[in-house]
N, C-alpha and C positions, 0 to 999 in steps of 0.2 A: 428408577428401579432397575435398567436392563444395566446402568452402570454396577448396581451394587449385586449383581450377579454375575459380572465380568468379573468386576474384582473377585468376588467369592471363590467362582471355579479358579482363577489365578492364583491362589491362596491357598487353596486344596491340592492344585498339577506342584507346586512347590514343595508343600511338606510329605506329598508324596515321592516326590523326586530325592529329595534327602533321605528317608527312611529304605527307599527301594535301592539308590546309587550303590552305595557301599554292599550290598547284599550281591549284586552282577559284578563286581569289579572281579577281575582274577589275581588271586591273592598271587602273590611273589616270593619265594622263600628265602633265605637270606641263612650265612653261617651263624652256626649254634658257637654255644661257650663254654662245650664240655671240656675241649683242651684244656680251656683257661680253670675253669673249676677244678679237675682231677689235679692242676699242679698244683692250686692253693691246698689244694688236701693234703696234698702229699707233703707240702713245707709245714704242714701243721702238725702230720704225723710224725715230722724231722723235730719239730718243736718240742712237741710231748718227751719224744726219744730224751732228748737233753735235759730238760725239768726232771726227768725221771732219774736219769744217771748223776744228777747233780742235786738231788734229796729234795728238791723243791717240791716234789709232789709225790704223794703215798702212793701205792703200785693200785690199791681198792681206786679210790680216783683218776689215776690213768687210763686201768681199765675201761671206765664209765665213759671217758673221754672217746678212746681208744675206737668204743664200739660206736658213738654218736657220728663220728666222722667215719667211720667205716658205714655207717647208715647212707651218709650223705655222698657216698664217691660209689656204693650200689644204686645208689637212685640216678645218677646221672648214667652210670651202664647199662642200666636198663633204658633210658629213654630213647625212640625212636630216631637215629639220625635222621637228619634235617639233609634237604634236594642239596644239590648247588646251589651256590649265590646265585641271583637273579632269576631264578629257572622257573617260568610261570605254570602254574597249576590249571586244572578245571575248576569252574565254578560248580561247588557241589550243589547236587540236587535237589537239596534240602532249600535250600537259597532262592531256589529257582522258584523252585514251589512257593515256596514264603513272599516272593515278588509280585507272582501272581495274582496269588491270595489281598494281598495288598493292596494290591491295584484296582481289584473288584471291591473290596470290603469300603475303605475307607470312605471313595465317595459317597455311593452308594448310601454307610452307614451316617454320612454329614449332612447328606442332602434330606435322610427320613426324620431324624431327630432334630432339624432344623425347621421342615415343614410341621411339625409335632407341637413345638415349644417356640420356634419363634415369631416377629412380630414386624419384621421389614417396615413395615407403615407409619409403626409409632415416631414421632418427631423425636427429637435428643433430647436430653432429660438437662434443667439447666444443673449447673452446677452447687447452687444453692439449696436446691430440692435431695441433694447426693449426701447430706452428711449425717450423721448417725443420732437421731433425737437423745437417747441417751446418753451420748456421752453429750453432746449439748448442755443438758439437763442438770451435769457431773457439776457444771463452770457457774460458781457463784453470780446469779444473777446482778449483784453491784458491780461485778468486776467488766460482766459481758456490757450492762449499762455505760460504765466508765469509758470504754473502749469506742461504742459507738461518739458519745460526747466527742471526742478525743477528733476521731476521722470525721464529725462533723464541721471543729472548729478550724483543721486545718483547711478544710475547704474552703472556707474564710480567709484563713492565714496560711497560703501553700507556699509563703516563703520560711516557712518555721523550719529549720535544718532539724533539733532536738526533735520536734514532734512526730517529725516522720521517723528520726531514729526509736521513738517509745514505742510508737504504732507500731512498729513494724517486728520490733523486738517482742508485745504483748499480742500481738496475731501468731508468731511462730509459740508463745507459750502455750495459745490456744490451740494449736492445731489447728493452723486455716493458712496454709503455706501457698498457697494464692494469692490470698490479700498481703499476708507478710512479703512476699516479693515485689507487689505492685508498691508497697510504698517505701520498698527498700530504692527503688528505680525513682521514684517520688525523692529521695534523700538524695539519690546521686545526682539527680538533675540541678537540685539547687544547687548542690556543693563544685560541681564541676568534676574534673578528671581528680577525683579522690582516690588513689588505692588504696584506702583502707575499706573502702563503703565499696569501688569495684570488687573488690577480695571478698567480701561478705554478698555479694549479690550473686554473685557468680558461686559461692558455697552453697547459696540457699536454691539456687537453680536446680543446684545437682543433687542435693538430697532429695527436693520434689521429681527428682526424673529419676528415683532408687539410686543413687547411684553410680547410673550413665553422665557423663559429662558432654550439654547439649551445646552447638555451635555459639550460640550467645555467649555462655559461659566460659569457655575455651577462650573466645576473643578477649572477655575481659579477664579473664586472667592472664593474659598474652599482654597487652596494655599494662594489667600491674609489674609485671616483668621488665615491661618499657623504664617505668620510673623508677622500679626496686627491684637491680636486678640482684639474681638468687632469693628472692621472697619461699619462704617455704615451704607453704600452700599454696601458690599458684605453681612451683617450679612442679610441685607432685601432680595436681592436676594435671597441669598441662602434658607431664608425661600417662596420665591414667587416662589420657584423652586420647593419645598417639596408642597404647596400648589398643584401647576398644576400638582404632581405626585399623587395624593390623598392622601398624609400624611399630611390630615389637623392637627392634632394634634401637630405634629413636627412642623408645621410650624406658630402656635399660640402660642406653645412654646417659637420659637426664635423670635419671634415679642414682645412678653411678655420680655423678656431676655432682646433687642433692648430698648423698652421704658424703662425699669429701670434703666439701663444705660447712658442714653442720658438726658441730661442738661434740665431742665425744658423752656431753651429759643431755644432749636436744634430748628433748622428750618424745617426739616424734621420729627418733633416728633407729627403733626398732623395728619401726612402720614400715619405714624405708626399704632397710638393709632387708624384711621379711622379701616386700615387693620386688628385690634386685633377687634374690635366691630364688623365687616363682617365677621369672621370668628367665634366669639364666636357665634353668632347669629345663623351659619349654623350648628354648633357641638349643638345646643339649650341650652348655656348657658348667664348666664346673663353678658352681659359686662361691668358694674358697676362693678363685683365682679372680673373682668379677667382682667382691664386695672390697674396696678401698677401706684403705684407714681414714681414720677419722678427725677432723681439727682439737686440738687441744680444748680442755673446758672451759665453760666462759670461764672469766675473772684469770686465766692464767696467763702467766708475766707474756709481752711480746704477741697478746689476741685482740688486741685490740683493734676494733675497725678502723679499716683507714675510710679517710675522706669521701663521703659519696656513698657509702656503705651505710642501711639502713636496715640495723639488726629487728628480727621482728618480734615483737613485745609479750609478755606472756600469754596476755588476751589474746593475740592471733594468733600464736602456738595453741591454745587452746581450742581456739575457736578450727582452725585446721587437723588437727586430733578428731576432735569432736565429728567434725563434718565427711571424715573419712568414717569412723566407726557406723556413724547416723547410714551414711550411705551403703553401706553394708548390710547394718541392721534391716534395713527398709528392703532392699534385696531381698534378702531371706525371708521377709515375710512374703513376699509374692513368690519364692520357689524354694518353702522349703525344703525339700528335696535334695538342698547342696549339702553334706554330710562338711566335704571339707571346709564351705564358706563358714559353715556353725563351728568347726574348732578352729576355724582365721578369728571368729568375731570374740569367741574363746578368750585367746590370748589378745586380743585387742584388751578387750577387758582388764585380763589381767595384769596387763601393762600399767592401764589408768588406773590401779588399784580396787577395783568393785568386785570384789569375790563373790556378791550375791549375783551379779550378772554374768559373770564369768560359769557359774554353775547353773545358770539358767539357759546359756547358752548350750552347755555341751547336754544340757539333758533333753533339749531341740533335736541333737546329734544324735543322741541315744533313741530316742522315740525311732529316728527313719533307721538308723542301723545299729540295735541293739547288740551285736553280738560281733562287730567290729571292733579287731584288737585297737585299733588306734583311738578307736572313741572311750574305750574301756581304762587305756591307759592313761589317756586327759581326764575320766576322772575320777581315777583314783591318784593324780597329781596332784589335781586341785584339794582333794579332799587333805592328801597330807601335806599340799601349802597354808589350809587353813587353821589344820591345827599341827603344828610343827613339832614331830617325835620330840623329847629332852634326850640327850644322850644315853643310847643303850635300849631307849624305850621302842616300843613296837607303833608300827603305822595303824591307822585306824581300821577298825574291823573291816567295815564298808569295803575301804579301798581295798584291803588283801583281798575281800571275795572277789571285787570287779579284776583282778590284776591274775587270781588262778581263773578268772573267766577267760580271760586275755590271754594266759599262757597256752588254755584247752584247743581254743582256736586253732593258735597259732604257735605250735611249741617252741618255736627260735626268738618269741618277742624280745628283744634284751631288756627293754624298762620291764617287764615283769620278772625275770630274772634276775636282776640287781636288785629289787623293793622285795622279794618273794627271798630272796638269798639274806638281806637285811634285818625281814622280819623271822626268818628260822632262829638266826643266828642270836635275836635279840632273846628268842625265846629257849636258850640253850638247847637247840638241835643244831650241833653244826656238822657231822654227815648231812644233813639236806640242805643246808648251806652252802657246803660244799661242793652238793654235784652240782646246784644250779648255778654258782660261781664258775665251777668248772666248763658248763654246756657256755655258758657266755660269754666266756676267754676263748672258746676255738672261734668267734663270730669276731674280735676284736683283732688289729692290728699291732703286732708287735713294736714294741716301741713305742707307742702313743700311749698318751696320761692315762686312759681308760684303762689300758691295759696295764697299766703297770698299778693302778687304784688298784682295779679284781686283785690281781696278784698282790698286791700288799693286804688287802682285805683275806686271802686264803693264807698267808704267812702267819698272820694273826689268830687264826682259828686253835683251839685247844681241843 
């Protein structure tokens, strides 16, 4: 007992120490970027100038222009310069107080509602006793029959390789990701150093851990790497393992390594290239410059594996897909609260083709942040990926409402002013086509396809 109150207050001085740290720290100020802002304004305003002297664009649309970016080069004049670089600040008052408060509340408030409701004494509850009668209930009593028959005769016969692969394969259908592990481990031991059964033990590890990839698991995908190196699933692993230890760089590394390697049609190579862009982002590098091309597609002339190369099969492409998505999904159920991890699992989705999960996902998104352009604009994506305008025709109602909800927010969203610009124009208004064309083209780069689409798109306007 005096241990599981040690731990406790050690567990409480922790998460109080994180919430309170950040709060005393004294901020630091750093140079702003209104120099850099006022020029891009001003090469925009040079822009317009020339579209305008050169009939590409009507003086009523300049105008509209004209004033939007005269908006946006008053709003940085007005903003407060910023100290010197480095020049530390006071820790405002507010902070202080809020520390305080912290500091007395929290325990305090863990220690009453824990004497209230909990129950120190009671033994641990085994793990058999944990699982949900209902859905028990759900699983065809011939089938749960079948199963136990199954793990009794192996008991019998524990050198049966197949049986422990059915068992184990029929315990993960059941949902009982326990016993499907133990006799995945059961299958490796007859087989010996298999990578294909290590690769599967070690997927099914880390789905039962949400996600997290635990030491076991890590090692045996390390070992399938021994016998097949570049395997696809373990190379990603292994780097989503170095990731959750803080070796981002190791682990951008072998995701970099991964994509150059992998066939320009892998199935999994959006996976990838997503994770090399999330991570370059957080190291603050550009990931244009970090995501590699890609190997040629299977079957093309001169791809052929050489010698020792051990391409991996569609079932373990699958099975690797799969056990990333699983492990995500399973995440999110324990905090849903990740707005972004729900539009990751999103486009996870709609990678593997399931547009009913794909919408299921982002409306998880929606519940915790309704009124989030970005959750707004995925889905009203999704919605006009599943029914795909014919030419000239209009996006679906749904989506336009969610995408002028998207615009209200945030009036510079571009994906709503491309889809909002699309659907004016389908429905012969093209002055409102127009201006949202127009406010979208001062946020694009000259030069670049986007930019030169809008402008072909406003060319075309009648």
């Amino acid at each position: 007992m005096i241990l599981f109150w040690l731990a406790a207050a050690g567990l409480t001085a922790a998460v109080v120490a994180l919430l309170v740290w950040p709060l005393l720290r004294r901020p630091v100020s750093g140079p702003g970027r209104a120099a850099y802002d006022l020029e891009v304004y001003r090469d925009q305003l040079a822009e317009l100038d020339r579209d305008l002297e050169r009939g590409a664009i009507d003086p009523g649309s300049a105008e509209a222009a004209r004033a939007e970016i005269g908006r946006r080069i008053l709003a940085v004049a007005d903003a407060p310069a910023p100290a010197g670089p480095g020049t530390p600040t006071a820790v405002p008052r507010a902070n202080r107080v809020t520390a305080l408060v912290l500091l007395g509340v929290i325990p305090t408030a863990t220690l009453a509602l824990y004497l209230a409701v909990g129950r120190p004494d009671l033994p641990a509850r085994p793990l058999a006793g944990r699982s949900d009668p209902a859905a028990a209930d759900a699983v065809p009593s011939d089938v749960v029959r079948a199963v136990a028959q199954l793990a009794e005769r192996l008991k019998r016969e524990p050198a049966d390789l197949d049986g422990w692969r059915l068992l184990a394969q029929s315990l993960t259908r059941l949902d009982r990701p326990d016993e499907a592990i133990d006799a995945w481990r059961h299958a490796l031991a007859v087989a010996g150093d298999d990578p294909v059964l290590q690769g599967t033990l070690a997927a099914a590890l880390t789905a039962a851990n949400q996600g997290l990839v635990p030491d076991e698991a890590r090692r045996l995908f390390e070992a399938v790497l021994v016998r097949r190196p570049g395997d696809p699933q373990a190379s990603h692993f292994v780097a989503l393992a170095l990731a959750q230890g803080g070796d981002f760089r190791g682990a951008l590394d072998r995701w970099v390594a991964l994509a150059a390697a992998s066939p320009a049609d892998a199935p999994w190579l959006p996976m990838v290239r997503k994770a090399i862009e999330d991570m370059a982002r957080h190291l603050g590098l550009d990931p244009a410059g970090v995501i590699p091309p890609s190997a040629p597609p299977r079957g093309t002339a001169g791809t052929a594996p050489s010698e020792g190369d051990t391409p991996a099969t569609p079932e373990e492409q699958n099975r690797m897909i799969r056990a990333m998505v699983d492990g995500l999904a399973a995440r999110l159920a324990a905090e849903p609260g990740d707005v972004a991890g729900w539009l990751r699992l999103a486009h996870a989705y709609q990678v593997l083709g399931e547009p009913d999960r794909q919408l299921d996902a982002i409306a998880h998104a929606r519940s915790e942040a309704p009124d989030r352009p970005a959750v707004l604009v995925a889905y009203a994506e999704a919605l006009i990926a599943r029914t795909p305008p014919a030419t000239g025709s209009r996006p679906p109602p749904e989506a336009v409402a969610a995408l002028r909800a998207a615009l209200a927010a945030a009036p510079d969203t571009p994906e709503a002013l491309w889809y909002l610009g699309l659907d004016a124009a389908a429905a012969g208004q093209p002055a409102e086509a127009r201006t949202l064309w127009q406010r979208l083209l001062t946020q694009l780069e000259p030069g670049s396809g986007d930019y030169a689409e809008v402008r072909t798109r406003l060319d075309g306007l009648k």
